[in-house]
C-alpha positions as CSV (number, residue, x, y, z in Angstrom):
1,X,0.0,0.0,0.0
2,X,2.6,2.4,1.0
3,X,4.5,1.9,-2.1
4,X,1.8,2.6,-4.1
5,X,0.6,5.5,-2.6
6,X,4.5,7.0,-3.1
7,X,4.5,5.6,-7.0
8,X,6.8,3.1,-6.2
9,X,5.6,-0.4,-7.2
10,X,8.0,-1.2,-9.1
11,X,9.4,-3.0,-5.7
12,X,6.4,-4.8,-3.8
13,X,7.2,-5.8,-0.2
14,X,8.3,-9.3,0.2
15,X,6.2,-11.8,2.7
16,X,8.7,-11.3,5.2
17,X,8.7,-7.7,5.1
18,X,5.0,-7.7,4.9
19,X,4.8,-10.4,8.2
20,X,7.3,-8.1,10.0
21,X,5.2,-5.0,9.8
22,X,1.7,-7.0,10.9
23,X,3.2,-8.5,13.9
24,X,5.0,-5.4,15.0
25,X,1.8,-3.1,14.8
26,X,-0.2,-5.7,17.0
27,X,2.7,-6.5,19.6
28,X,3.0,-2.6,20.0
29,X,-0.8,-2.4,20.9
30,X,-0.1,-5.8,23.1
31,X,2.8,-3.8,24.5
32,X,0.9,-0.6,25.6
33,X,-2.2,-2.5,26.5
34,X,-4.1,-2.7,23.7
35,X,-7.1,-5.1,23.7
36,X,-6.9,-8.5,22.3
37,X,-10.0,-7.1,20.1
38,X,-7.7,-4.5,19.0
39,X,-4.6,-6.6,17.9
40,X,-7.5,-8.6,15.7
41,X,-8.4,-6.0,14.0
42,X,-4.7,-4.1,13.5
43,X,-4.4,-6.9,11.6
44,X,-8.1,-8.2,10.0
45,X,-8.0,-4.7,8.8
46,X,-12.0,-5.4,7.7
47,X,-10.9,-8.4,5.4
48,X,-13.3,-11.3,5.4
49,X,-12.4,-14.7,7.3
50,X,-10.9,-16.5,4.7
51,X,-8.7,-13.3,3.8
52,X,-7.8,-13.0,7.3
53,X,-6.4,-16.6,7.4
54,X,-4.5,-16.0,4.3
55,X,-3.0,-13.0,5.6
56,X,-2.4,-15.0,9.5
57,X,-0.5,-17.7,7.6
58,X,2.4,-15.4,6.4
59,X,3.1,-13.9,9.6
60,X,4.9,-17.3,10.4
61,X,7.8,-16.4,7.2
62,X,9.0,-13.1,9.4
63,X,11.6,-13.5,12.5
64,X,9.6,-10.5,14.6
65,X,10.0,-11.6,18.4
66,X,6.6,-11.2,18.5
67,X,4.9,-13.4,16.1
68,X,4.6,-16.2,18.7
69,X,2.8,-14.0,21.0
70,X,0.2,-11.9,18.4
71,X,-0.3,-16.0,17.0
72,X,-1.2,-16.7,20.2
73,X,-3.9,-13.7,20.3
74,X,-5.1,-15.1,17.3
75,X,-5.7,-18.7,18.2
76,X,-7.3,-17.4,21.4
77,X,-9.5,-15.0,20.7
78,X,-10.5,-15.0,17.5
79,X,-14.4,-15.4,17.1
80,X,-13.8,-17.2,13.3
81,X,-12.3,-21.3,13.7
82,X,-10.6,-20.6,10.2
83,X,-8.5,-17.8,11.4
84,X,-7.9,-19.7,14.3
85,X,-6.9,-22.5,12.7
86,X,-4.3,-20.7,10.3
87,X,-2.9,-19.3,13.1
88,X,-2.1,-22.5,15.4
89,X,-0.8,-24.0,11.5
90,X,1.3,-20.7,11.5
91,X,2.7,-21.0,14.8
92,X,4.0,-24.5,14.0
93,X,5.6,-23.1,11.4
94,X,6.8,-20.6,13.0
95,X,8.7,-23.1,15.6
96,X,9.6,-25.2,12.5
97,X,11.6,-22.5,10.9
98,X,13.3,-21.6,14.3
99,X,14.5,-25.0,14.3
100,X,15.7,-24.4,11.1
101,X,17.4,-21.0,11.6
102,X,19.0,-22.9,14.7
């Protein structure tokens, strides 16, 4: 979005990138007390379930040392079992590819 509000898509955001940027806008509301409602919808951003679960599974590709935690959020509170569900399949990835980064 931001690159295409500056005219710059030539470049669009890898998932990483993109995963880095969700996670750390919903573990700075988590930080400063923000509402597990809020940190759902920092990052549901009015996107329909199955979006939302599309969006859920990528956060597991950044290395934010948050993603465990706003996963967690996600798997907990969410009211929709899909998003849920990506987000426990997320955060096994997530532990997978720490394993892997050793």
């Amino acid at each position: 979005m931001i690159a295409a509000r500056l005219g710059r898509e030539e470049r669009q955001p890898s998932p990483e990138e993109i995963a880095w940027v969700l996670v750390d806008m919903a573990a700075a509301l988590l930080e400063f007390g923000g509402e597990t409602g809020e940190v759902i919808e920092s990052i549901a951003m009015g996107m329909k379930a199955e979006e939302q679960a599309g969006t859920i599974a990528i956060l597991a590709f950044g290395d934010h040392p948050w993603t465990g935690q706003v996963l967690r959020v996600f798997i907990e509170h969410h009211p929709d079992e899909r998003v849920a569900a990506a987000a426990r399949k997320a955060l096994r990835r997530l532990r997978g590819l720490a394993d892997l980064r050793g």
